[in-house]
N, C-alpha and C positions, 0 to 999 in steps of 0.2 A: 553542110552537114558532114561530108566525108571529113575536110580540117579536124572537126573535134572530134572525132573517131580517132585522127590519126596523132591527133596529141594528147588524148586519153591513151592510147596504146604504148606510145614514146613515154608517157608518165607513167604508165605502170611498170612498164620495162627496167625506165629507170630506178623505182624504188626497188623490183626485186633483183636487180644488180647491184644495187646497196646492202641489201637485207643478208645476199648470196656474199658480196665483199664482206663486210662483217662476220659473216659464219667461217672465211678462210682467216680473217683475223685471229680469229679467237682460235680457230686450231694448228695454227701455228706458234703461238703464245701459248696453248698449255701445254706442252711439255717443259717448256720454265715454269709457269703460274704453279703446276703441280710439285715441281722439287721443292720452291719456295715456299709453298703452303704445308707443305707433309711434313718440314720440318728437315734443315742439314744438319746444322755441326751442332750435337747433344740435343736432338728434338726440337732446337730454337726453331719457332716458326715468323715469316716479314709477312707481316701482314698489308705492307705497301706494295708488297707485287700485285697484290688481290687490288688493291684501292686506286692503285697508281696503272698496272699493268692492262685490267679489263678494258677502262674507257679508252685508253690511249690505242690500244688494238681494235677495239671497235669502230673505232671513227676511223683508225689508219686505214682499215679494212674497206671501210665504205666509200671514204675519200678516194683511195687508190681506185677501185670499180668504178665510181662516175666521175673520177681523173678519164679514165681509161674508153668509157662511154662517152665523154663528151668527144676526147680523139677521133674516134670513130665514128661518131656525129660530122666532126672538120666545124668542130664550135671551139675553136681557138681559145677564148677570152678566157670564159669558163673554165677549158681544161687549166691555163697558164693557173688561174686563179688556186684551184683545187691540187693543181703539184705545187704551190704556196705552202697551203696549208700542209699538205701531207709533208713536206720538209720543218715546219712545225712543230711537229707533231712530232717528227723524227727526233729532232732535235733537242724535244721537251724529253721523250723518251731515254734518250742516251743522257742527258742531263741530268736527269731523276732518277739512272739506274734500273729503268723497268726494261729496255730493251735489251741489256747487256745481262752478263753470270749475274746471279746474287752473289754479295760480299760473302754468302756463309759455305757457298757453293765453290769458290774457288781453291784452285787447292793453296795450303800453306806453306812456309817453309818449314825446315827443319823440327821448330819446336815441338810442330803438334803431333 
């Protein structure tokens, strides 16, 4: 009886260490998400920060947490697996431009 007490509790923990990684995601993400969506250069607004930028911070969010939980667990496998992904993830990000400036956000040369 006490076991599933104690991996009922190990499993709630873990989701709301996911749920809490995810909420640091996304607010480190919007202060980009918002430049990007309010519109830079003549009110253009990307609407792939919104589409590209939330998921990719959310999962990064939650990945990193139970990266980070499984460590501290000393559940190896898991963790290796989960800093996989979140390099993934990274990678997709930087690749697709949701992690870096927005194109409209950077500044220009001389012409503009």
């Amino acid at each position: 009886m006490e076991t599933r007490r104690q991996e009922a509790l190990t499993g709630t923990a873990g989701c709301a260490i996911a749920v809490l990684g995810a909420l640091v995601g996304m607010a480190v993400w919007l202060p980009y998400g918002r430049r990007g969506l309010s519109g830079a250069f003549e009110g253009e607004t990307a609407p792939v920060v919104f589409l590209l930028g939330v998921p990719v911070m959310l999962l990064g969010g939650a990945t990193a947490a139970l990266a980070l939980f499984a460590l501290v667990r000393s559940r190896w496998r898991p963790a290796l697996g989960l800093l996989a992904a979140l390099t993934a993830l990274a990678a997709f990000g930087y690749g697709f431009d949701v992690l870096g400036a927005p194109r409209a956000l950077k500044d220009c040369d001389s012409p503009c």
